[in-house]
Phi, psi and omega in degrees: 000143194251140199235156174288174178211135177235161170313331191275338203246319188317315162318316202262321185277344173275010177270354186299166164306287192216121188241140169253118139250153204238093149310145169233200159171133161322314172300348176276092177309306182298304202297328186288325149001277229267281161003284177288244141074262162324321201274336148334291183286345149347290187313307173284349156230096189292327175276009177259136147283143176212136189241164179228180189184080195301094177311339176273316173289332173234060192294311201287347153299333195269274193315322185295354203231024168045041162299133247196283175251157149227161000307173154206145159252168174224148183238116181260157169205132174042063156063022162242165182271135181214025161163176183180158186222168212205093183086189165307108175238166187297179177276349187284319169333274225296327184297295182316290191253056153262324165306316105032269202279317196289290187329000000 
């Protein structure tokens, strides 16, 4: 399951062992892509956490974490950033490196 994430929330859900957050935006055709993508792969690692985050609803979040473009996922472990993609990618991309941070 993908939880929504805000400025208020974003420090305490990126300290899990290992978190995806998704910048978006409704008006983004590739993050609705991208979206369906995720909410798929959700499904297959239960023990990840995974989050969004609407750039429009939260632009100085997006700008402290340097979003540029979207989609971007960021990927964390124990609160550090330890990898990120940039656009639309296969589901195999996204798969490696999630395998990556779960090992």
């Amino acid at each position: 399951m993908i939880k929504d994430l805000n400025d208020v929330n974003f420090d305490q859900a990126t300290s899990g062992a290992k978190v995806v957050i998704e910048f978006w935006a409704p008006w983004c055709g590739p993050c609705e892509v991208l979206g369906s993508i995720m909410d798929e792969i959700a499904k297959e690692y239960p023990e990840m956490e995974f989050y969004k985050i609407n750039v429009d609803e939260y632009p100085a979040l997006a700008d402290k974490h340097s979003i540029h473009s979207i989609p971007t996922l960021l990927f964390y472990q124990r609160g550090k950033l330890v990898d990120s993609i940039i656009g639309v990618v296969s589901v195999g991309v996204i798969v490696k490196r999630l395998e990556r941070i779960n090992s």
